[in-house]
PAKOL-22077 format. One record per residue (C-alpha): residue in three letters; x, y, z; residue number from 1. Coordinates in Angstrom, 3 decimals. Layout:
<recs>
  code         u         v         w  pos
   ALA         X         Y         Z  NUM
...
</recs>
This chain:
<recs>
  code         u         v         w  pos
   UNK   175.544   -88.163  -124.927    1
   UNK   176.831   -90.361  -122.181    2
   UNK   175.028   -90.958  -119.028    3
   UNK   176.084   -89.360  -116.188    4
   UNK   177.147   -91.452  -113.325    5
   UNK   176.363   -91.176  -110.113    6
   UNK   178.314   -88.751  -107.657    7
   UNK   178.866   -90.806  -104.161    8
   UNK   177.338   -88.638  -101.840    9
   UNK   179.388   -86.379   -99.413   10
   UNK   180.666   -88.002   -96.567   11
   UNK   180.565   -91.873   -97.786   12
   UNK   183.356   -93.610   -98.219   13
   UNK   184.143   -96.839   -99.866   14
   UNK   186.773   -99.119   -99.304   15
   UNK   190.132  -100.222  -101.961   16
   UNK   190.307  -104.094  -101.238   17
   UNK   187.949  -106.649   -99.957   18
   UNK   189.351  -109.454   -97.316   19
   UNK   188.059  -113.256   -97.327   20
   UNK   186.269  -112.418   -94.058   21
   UNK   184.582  -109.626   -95.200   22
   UNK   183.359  -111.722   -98.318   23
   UNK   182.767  -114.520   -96.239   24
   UNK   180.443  -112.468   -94.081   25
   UNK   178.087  -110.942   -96.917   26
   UNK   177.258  -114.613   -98.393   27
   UNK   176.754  -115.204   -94.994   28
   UNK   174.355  -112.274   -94.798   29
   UNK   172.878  -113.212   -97.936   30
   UNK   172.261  -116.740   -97.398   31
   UNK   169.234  -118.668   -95.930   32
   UNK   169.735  -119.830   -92.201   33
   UNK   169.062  -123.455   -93.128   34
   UNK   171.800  -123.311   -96.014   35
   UNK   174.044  -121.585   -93.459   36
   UNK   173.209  -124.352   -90.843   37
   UNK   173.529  -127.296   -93.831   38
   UNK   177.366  -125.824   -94.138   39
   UNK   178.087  -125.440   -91.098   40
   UNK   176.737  -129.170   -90.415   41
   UNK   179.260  -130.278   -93.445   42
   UNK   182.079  -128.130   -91.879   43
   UNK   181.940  -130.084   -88.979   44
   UNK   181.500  -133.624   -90.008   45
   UNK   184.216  -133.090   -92.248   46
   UNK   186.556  -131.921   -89.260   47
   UNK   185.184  -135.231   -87.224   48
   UNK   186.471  -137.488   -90.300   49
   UNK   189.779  -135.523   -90.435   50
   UNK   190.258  -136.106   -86.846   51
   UNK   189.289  -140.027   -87.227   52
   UNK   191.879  -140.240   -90.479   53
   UNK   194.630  -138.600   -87.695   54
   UNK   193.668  -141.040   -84.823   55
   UNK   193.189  -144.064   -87.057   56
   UNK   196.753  -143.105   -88.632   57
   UNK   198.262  -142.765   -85.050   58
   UNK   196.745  -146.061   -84.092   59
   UNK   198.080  -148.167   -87.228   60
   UNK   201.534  -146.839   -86.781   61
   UNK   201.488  -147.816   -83.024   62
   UNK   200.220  -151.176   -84.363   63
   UNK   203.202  -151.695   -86.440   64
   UNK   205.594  -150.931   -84.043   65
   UNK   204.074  -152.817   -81.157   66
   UNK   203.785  -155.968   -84.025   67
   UNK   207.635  -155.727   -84.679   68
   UNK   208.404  -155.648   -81.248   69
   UNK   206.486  -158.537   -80.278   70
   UNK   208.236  -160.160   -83.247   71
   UNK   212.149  -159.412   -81.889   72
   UNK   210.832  -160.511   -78.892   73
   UNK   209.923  -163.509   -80.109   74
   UNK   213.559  -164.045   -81.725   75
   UNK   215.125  -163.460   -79.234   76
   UNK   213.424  -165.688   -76.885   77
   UNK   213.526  -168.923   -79.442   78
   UNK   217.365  -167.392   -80.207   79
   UNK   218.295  -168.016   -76.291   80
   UNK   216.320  -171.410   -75.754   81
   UNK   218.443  -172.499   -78.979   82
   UNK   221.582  -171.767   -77.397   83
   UNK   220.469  -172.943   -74.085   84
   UNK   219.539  -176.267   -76.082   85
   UNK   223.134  -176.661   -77.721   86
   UNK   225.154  -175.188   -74.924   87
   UNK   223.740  -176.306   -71.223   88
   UNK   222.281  -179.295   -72.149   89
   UNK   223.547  -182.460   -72.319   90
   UNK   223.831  -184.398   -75.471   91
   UNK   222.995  -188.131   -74.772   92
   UNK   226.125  -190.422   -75.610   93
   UNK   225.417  -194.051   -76.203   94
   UNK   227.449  -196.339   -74.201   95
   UNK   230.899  -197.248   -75.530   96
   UNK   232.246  -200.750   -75.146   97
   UNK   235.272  -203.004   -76.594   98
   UNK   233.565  -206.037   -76.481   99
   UNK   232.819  -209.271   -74.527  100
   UNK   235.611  -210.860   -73.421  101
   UNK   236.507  -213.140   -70.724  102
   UNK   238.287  -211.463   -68.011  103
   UNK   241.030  -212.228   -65.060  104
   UNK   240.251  -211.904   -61.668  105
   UNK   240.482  -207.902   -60.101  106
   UNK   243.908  -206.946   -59.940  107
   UNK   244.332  -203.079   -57.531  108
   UNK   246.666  -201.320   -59.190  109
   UNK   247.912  -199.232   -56.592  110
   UNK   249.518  -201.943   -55.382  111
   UNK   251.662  -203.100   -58.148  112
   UNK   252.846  -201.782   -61.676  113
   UNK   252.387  -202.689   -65.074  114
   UNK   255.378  -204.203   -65.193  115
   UNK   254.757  -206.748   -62.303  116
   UNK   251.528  -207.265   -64.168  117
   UNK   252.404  -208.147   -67.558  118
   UNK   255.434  -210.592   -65.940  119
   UNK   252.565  -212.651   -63.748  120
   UNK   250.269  -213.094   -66.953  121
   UNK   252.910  -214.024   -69.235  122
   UNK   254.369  -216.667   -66.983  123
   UNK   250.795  -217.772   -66.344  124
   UNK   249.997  -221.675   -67.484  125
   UNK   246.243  -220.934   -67.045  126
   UNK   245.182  -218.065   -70.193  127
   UNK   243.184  -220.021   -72.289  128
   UNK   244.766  -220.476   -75.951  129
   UNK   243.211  -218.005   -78.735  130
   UNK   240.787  -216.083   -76.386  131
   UNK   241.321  -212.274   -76.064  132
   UNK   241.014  -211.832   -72.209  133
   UNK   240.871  -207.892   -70.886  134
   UNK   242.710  -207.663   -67.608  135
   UNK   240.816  -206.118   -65.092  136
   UNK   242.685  -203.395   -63.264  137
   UNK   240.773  -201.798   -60.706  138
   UNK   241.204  -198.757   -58.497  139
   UNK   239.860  -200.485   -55.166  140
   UNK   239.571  -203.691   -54.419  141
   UNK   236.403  -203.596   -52.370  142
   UNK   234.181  -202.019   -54.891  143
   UNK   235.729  -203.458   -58.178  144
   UNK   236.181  -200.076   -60.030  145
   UNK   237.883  -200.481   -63.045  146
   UNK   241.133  -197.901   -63.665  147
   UNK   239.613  -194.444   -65.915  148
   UNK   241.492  -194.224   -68.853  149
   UNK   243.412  -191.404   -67.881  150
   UNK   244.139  -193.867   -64.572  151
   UNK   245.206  -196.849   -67.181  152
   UNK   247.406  -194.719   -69.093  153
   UNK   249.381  -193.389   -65.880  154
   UNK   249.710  -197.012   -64.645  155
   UNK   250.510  -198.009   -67.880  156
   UNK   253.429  -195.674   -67.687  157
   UNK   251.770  -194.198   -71.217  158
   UNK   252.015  -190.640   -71.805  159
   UNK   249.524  -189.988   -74.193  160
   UNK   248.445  -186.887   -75.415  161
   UNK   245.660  -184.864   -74.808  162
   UNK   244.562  -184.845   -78.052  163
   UNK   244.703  -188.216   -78.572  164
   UNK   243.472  -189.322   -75.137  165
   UNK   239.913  -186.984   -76.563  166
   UNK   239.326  -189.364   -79.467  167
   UNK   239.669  -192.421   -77.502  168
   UNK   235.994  -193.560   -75.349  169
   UNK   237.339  -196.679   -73.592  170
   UNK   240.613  -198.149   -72.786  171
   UNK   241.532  -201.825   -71.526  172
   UNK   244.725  -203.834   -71.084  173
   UNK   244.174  -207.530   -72.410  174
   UNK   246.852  -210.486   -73.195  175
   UNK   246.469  -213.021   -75.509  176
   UNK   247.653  -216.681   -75.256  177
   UNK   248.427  -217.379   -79.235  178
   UNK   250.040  -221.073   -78.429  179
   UNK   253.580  -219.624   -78.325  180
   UNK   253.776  -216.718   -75.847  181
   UNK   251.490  -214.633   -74.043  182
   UNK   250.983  -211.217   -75.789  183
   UNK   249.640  -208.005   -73.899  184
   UNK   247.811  -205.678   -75.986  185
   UNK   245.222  -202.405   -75.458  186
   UNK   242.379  -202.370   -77.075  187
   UNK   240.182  -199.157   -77.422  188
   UNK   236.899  -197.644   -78.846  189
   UNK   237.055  -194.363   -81.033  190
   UNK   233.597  -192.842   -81.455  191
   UNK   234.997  -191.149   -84.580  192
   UNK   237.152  -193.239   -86.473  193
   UNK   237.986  -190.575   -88.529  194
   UNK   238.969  -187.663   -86.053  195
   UNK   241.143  -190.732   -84.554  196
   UNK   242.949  -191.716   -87.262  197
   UNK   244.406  -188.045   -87.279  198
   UNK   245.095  -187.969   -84.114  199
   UNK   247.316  -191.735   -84.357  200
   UNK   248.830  -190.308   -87.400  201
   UNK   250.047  -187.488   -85.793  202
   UNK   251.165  -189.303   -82.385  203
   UNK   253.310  -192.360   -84.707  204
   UNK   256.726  -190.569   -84.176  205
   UNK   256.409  -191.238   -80.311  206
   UNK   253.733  -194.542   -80.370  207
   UNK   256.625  -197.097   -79.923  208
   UNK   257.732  -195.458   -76.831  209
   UNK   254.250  -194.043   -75.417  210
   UNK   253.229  -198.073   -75.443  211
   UNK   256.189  -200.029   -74.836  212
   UNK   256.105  -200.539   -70.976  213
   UNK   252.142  -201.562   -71.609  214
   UNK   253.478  -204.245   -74.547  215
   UNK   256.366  -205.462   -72.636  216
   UNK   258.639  -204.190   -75.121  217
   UNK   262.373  -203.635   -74.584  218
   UNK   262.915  -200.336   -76.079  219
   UNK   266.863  -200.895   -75.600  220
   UNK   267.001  -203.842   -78.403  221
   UNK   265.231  -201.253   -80.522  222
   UNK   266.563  -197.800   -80.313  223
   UNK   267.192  -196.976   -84.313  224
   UNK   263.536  -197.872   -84.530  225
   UNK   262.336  -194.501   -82.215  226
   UNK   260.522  -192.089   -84.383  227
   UNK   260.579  -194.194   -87.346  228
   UNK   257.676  -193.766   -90.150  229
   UNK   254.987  -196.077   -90.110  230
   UNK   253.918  -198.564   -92.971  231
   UNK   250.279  -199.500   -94.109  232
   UNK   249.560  -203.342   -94.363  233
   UNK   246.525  -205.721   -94.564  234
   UNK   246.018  -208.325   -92.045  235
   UNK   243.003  -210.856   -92.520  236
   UNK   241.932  -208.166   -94.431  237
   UNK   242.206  -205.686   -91.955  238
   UNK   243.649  -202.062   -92.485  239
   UNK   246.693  -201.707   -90.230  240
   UNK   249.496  -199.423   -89.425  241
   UNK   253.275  -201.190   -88.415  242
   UNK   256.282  -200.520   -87.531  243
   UNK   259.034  -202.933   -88.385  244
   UNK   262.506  -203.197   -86.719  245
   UNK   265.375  -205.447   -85.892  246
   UNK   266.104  -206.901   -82.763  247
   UNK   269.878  -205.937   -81.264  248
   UNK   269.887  -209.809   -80.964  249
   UNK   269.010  -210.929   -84.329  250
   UNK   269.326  -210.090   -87.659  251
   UNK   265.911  -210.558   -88.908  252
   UNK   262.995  -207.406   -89.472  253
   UNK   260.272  -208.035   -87.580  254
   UNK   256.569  -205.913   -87.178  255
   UNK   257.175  -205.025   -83.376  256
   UNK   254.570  -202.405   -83.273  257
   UNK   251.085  -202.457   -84.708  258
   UNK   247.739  -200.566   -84.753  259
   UNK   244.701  -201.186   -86.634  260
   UNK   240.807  -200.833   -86.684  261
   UNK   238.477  -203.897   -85.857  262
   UNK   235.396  -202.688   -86.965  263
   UNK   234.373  -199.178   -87.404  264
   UNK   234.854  -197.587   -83.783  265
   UNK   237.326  -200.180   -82.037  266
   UNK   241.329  -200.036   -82.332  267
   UNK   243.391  -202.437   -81.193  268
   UNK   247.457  -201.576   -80.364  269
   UNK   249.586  -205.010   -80.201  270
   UNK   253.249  -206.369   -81.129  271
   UNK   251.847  -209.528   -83.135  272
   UNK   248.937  -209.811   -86.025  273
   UNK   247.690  -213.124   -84.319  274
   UNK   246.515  -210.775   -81.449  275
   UNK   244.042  -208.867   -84.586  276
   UNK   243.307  -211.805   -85.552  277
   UNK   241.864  -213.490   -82.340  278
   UNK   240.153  -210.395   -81.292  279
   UNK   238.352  -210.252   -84.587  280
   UNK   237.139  -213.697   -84.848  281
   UNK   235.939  -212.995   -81.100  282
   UNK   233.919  -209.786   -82.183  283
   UNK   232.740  -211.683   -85.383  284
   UNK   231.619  -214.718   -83.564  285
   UNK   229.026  -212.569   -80.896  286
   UNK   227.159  -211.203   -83.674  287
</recs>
């Protein structure tokens, strides 16, 4: 026979479903205080390490941004004292000059023109034979300033580009005494030879009449050579550009327009090679 099973006794009830709480609060009931105390201990240090994980966490990610910050900052500033470097400072440029030459005495240029100049020094019976001599134009008597070259070119009646004026350092006016006739010439430094070279290529179609007042050339015995191409020679070994042309007076061709380098960074612009000549064995000689 089966057992019987206890009848609940009237009035008591028990409940369907048990909650967490409810659960929680009989092992609670059942439990020793210093077990209940041990958990509650545990409970707690383990909410102090969760709230040390958050605050370290917080802190590390305010680390990183404050640490690439700093580090745009720090761009930024070597970025501007770069550009401050390159663009508002200024670059140190060694001293340009053509060369030691003798000189004449000061002539003021506002009180004559180039082509009362040249006719003086070309009649002269004093300009010693084969010695480049620069002619000294100055802008004031008093204080002995030589002409600017953009002042040289006006008085030389020489319109010269822009572009070609920027490749050019220093400009002087000289004459040379080669035993027959007394030659004017320019003769100029070109901190890039390269860059300069260009910029006399491209100016050739207008060189012969930019210069002529400045050589003492007669552009009305030479009108069919205007705009005329340019021919590369040697001269004492010396690279050089001419231009050749025939006189209205004669039939013969003649070089009546020349350029060519010196050394590396000076250019010399004449109407004879004897003029490279003497001006290289001047150069050559000083060092």
């Amino acid at each position: 026979m089966e057992p019987e099973q206890p009848q609940p006794e009237a009035g008591e009830q028990h409940p369907l479903m048990h909650t967490y709480q409810d659960d929680l609060a009989k092992v609670m009931n059942a439990t020793e205080a210093p077990v209940v105390q041990e958990m509650l201990a545990d409970a707690r240090e383990q909410e102090v390490v969760a709230a040390q994980t958050i605050q370290e966490h917080t802190e590390r990610k305010w680390y990183s941004i404050s640490s690439v910050f700093f580090i745009v900052l720090t761009l930024a500033v070597l970025g501007y004292g770069a550009y401050y470097y390159m663009h508002l400072t200024v670059k140190v440029v060694p001293t340009m000059s053509v060369g030691v030459f003798p000189s004449t005495d000061n002539i003021v240029a506002s009180g004559t023109t180039i082509q009362t100049v040249l006719s003086s020094l070309t009649a002269s019976t004093t300009i010693p034979v084969n010695k480049p001599t620069l002619v000294n134009l100055v802008s004031n008597g008093t204080t002995g300033t030589l002409l600017s070259d953009t002042q040289l070119f006006t008085f030389l009646q020489a319109t010269v580009p822009e572009p070609l004026q920027s490749v050019i350092s220093v400009a002087r006016l000289g004459i040379l005494n080669n035993g027959t006739a007394v030659l004017p010439f320019i003769i100029a430094t070109v901190p890039n030879p390269e860059k300069a070279s260009q910029e006399f290529d491209i100016a050739e179609p207008s060189l012969l009449q930019m210069f002529a007042p400045a050589l003492n050339i007669d552009l009305s015995n030479y009108q069919a050579e205007v705009g005329q191409t340019f021919q590369s020679q040697y001269f004492y070994n010396l690279p050089v550009r001419t231009l050749a042309g025939v006189a209205t007076a004669t039939t013969a061709q003649n070089i009546i327009f020349l350029y060519g380098y010196i050394n590396n960074n000076t250019i010399v612009i004449a109407t004879d090679p004897t003029v490279l000549q003497a001006i290289y064995d001047t150069i050559i000689n000083q060092h």
